[in-house]
N, C-alpha and C positions, 0 to 999 in steps of 0.2 A: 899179578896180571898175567893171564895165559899168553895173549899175544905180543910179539915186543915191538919197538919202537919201528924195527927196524920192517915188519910188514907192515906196518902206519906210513912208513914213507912213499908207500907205492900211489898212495891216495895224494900226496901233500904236493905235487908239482901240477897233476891234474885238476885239483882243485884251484889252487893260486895261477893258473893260468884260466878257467873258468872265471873265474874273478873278473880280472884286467878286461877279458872279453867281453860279461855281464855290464862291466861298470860302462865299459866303448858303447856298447849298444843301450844302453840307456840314454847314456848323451848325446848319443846320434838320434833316436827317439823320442828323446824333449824336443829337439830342435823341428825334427821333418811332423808331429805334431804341434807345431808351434807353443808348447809351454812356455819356450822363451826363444828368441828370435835370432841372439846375440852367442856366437859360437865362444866369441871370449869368456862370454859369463858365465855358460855351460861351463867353459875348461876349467875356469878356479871356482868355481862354487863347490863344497866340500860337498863328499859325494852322499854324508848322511844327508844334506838338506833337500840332495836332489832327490833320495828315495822320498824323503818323506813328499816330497812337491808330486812324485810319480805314483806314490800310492792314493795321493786324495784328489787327483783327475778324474778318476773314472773312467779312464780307458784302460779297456783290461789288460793289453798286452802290456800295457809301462806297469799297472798292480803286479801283475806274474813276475814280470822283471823283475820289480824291486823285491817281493816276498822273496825269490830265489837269492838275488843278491846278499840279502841281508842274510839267509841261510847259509850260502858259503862263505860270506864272510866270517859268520861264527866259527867255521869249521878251520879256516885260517886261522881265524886268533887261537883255538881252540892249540892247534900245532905249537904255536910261539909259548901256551902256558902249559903246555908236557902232557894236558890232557885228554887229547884226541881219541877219540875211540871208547869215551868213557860218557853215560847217559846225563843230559843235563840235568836232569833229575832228581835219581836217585842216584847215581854218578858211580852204576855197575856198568860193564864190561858192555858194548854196544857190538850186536852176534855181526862177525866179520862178513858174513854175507849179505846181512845188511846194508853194510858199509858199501859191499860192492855192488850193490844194486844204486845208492846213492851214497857218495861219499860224505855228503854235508848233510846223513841223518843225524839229529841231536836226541834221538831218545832210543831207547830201546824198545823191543817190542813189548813189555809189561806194562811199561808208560805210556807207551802211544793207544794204546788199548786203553788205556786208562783215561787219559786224556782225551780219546776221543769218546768215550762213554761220558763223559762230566760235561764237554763244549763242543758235540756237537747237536 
């Protein structure tokens, strides 16, 4: 692996605080869209059930939220299993300035090129 762990870490605090932030604003945005009414319920309700509740409303800004969420969150777990920075893919080296353009890219540019050629 050319680059090491240790320029991966420059990404992993700004991501896991994007997180925390993504997850706040979602549950602030169920509520003040009325999804659900009940600030208690928002706060334990596991936060996969809330994207998926935010993805199939149809308001685009909770869809964006949640597609994003779910994005960094991989990029998080991606940190805890050693491999960060590496395409979900074909699981080559994801080009560091990609990364820093978005930290919670999951492909590299061959695959996303690719990917987008097949679906869209």
């Amino acid at each position: 692996m050319a680059m090491t762990d240790m320029n991966y870490k420059n990404f992993q605090y700004p991501l896991e605080t994007e997180y925390l932030s993504l997850a706040e604003q979602l549950k602030n945005e169920m509520l003040i869209n009325h999804l659900n009414n009940n600030t208690t319920a928002v706060n334990n309700t596991d936060l996969n059930d809330l994207i998926v509740m935010a993805k199939s409303s149809f308001i685009p800004n909770l869809f964006d939220m949640a597609i994003r969420l779910e994005k960094v969150d991989a990029a998080v777990c991606s940190f805890k299993l050693g491999m960060y920075g590496l395409c979900a893919d074909c699981e080559e080296e994801i080009e560091y300035s990609d990364l820093e353009q978005d930290p919670a890219q999951p492909r590299c540019k061959a695959c996303r090129e690719h990917s987008r050629y097949h679906h869209d």
